[in-house]
C-alpha positions in Angstrom: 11.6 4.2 -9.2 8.6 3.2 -6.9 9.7 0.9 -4.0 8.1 -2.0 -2.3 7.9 -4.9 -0.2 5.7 -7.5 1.2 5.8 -9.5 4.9 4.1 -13.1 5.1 2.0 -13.3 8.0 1.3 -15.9 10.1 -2.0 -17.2 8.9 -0.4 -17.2 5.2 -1.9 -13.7 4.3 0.6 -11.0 3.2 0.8 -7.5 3.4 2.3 -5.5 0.9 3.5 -1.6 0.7 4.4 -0.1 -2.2 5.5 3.7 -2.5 3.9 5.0 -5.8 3.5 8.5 -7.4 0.4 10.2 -6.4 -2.5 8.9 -9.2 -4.2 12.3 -9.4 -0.7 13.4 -11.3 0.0 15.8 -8.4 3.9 15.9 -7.3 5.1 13.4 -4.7 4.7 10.0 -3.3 2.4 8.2 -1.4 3.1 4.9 0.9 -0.2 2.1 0.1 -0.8 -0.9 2.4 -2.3 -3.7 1.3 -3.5 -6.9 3.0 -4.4 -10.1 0.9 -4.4 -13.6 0.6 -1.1 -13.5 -1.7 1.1 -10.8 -3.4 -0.9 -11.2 -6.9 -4.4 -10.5 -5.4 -2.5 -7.2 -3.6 -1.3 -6.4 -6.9 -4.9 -7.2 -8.5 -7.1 -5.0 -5.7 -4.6 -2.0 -6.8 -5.0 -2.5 -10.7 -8.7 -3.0 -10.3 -8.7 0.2 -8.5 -7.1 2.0 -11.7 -3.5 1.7 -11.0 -2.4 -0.4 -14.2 1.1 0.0 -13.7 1.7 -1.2 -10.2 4.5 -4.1 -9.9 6.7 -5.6 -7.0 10.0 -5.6 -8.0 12.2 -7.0 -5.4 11.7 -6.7 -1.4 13.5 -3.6 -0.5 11.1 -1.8 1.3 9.2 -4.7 3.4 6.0 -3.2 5.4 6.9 -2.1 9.1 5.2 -3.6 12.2 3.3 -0.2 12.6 2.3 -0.5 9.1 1.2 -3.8 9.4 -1.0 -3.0 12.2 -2.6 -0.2 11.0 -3.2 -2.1 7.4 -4.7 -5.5 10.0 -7.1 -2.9 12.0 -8.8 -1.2 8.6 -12.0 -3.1 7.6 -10.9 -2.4 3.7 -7.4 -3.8 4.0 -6.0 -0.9 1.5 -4.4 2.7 2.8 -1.9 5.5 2.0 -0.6 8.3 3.5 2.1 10.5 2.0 5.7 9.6 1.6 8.1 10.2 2.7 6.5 9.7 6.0 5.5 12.4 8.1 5.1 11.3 11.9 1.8 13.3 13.0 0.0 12.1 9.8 -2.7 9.6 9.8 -3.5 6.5 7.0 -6.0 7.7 4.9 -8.5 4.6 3.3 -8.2 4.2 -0.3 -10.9 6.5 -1.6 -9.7 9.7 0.0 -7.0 8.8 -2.4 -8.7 8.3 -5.5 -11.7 10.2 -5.5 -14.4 7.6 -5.9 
């Protein structure tokens, strides 16, 4: 079962990670950040992106401060690296993920 969470910020943006299976089919999970104006459009930039079934169920596994930053610093406001997470390993932007 994919795990997720989202943190309010400040200025009444949220960010929201969710862990999710690799799209490509490939074994394993990946960890996606995203930053929006509200949990739907988060959920919405994913599914636009081809990932139908992504939902937040629950607040489980909220964001990190590191996470946060890193999500705050990308132009895009969308990452992933692998999960579970592996210290020396960078966030990767979006399209590295999906191909396009």
């Amino acid at each position: 079962m994919p795990g997720g969470g989202f943190v309010r910020l400040p200025g009444g943006s949220v960010v929201v990670a969710l862990t999710l299976p690799r799209p490509s089919g490939e074994v394993g999970n990946v960890r996606v950040l995203v930053h929006a104006a509200n949990r739907a459009r988060a959920l919405t930039r994913l599914r636009n992106l081809g990932m139908r079934a992504v939902y937040l169920r629950g607040n489980a596994q909220p964001p990190t401060p590191d996470e946060v930053t890193a999500v705050l610093h990308h132009p895009d406001g969308l990452l992933w690296r692998e999960a579970p997470d592996r210290a020396q390993e960078l966030w990767h932007p979006i399209r590295a993920l999906l191909g396009t």
